[in-house]
C-alpha beads as a LAMMPS data file, in Angstrom:
LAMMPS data file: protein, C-alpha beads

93 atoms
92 bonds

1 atom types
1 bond types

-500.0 500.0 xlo xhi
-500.0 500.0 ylo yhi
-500.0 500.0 zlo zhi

Masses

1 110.0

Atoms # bond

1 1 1 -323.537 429.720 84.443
2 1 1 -324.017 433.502 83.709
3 1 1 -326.960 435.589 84.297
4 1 1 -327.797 439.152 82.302
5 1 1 -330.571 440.959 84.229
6 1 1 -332.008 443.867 82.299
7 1 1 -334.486 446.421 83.732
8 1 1 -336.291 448.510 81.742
9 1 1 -337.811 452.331 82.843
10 1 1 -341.598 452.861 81.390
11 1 1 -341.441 453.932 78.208
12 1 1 -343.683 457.268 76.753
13 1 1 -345.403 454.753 74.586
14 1 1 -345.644 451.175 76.479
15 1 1 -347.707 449.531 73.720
16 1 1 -345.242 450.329 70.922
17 1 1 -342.490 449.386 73.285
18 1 1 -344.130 445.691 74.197
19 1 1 -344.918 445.599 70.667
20 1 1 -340.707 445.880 69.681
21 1 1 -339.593 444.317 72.414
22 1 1 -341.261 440.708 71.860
23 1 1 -341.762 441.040 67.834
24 1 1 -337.870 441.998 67.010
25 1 1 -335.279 442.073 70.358
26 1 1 -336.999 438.582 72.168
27 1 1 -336.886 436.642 69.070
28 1 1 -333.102 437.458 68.183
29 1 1 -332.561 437.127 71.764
30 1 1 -333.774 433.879 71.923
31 1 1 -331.032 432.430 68.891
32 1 1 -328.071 433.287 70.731
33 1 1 -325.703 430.328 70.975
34 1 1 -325.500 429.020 74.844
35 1 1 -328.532 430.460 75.891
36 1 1 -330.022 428.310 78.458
37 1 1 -332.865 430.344 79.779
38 1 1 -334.774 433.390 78.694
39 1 1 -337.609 435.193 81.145
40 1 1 -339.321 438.378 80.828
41 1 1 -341.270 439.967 83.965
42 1 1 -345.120 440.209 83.582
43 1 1 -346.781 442.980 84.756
44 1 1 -345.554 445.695 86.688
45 1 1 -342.357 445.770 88.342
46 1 1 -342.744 446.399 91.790
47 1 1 -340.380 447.041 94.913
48 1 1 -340.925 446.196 98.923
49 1 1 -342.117 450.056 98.584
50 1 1 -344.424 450.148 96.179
51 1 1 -344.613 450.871 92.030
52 1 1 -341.192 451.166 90.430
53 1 1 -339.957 453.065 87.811
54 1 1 -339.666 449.978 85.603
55 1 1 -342.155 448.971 82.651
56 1 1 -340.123 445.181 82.844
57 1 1 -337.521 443.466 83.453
58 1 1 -335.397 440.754 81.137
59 1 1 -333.391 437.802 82.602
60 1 1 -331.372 435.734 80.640
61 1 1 -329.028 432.751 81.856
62 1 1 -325.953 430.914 79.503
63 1 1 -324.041 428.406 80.063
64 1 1 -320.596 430.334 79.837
65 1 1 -319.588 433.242 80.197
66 1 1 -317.206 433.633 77.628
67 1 1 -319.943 432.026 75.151
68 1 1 -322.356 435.120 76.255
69 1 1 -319.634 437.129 75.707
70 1 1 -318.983 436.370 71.780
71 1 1 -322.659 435.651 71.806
72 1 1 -323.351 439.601 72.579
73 1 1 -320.918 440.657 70.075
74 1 1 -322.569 438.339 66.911
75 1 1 -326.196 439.927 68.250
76 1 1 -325.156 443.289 68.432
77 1 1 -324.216 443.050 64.786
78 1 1 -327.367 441.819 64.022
79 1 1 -329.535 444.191 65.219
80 1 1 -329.632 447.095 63.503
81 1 1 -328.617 450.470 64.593
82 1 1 -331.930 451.841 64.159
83 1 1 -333.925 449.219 65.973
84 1 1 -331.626 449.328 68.802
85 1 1 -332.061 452.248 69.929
86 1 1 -336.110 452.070 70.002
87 1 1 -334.622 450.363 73.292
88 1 1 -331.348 451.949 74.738
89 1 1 -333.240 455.134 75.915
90 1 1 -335.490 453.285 78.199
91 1 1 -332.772 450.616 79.316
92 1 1 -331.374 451.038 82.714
93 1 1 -327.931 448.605 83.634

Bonds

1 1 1 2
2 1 2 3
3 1 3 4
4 1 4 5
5 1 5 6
6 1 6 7
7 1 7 8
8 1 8 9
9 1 9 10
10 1 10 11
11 1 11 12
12 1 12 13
13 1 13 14
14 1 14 15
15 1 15 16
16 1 16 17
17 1 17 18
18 1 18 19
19 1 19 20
20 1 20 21
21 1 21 22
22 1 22 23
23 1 23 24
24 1 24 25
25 1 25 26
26 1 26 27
27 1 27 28
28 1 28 29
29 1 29 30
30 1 30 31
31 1 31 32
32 1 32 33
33 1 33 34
34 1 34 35
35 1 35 36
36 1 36 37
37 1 37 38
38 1 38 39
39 1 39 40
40 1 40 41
41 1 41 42
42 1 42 43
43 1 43 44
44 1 44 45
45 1 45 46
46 1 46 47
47 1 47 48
48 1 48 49
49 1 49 50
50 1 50 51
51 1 51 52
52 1 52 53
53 1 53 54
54 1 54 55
55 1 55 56
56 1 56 57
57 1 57 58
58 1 58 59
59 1 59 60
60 1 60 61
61 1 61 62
62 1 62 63
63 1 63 64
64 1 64 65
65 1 65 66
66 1 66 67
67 1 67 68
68 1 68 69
69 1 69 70
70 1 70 71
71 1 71 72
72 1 72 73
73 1 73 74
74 1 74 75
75 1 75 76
76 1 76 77
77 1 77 78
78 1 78 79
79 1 79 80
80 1 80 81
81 1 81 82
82 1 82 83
83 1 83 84
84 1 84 85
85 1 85 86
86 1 86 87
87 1 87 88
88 1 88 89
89 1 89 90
90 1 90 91
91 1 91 92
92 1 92 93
């Protein structure tokens, strides 16, 4: 099985952020083929030393990785360019 851990940095505007994130990008998330589990951290990301940098962090787990593979590719063509990048600027890999 193959995990995709995604960490976001806080965003200028964390309510319009949340409000993308699980409206649009979660749902659409959530149809790709394999997927066997999809978590999303709640409340504030936090380290051994304290606050982070991160507004939250995205876990998702397949069943192969060559499915999540293909799987990326078909979801990246979904998404539009536009939308995307409401969430590239914040998105730390």
């Amino acid at each position: 099985m193959a995990e995709l851990v995604v960490l976001y940095k806080t965003p200028k505007d964390a309510a319009a952020f949340d409000k993308y994130y699980f409206e649009t990008h979660v749902p659409l998330a959530k149809k790709l083929p394999g997927l066997k589990k999809y978590a999303v951290s709640k409340g504030p990301v936090a380290t051994p030393g304290g606050p982070s940098q991160f507004h939250l962090g995205g876990r998702r787990a397949e069943i192969r990785q060559r499915r999540r593979r293909d799987a990326d590719v078909r979801h990246q063509g979904r998404v539009r360019a536009s939308e995307s990048r409401q969430l590239v600027p914040s998105r730390v890999i």
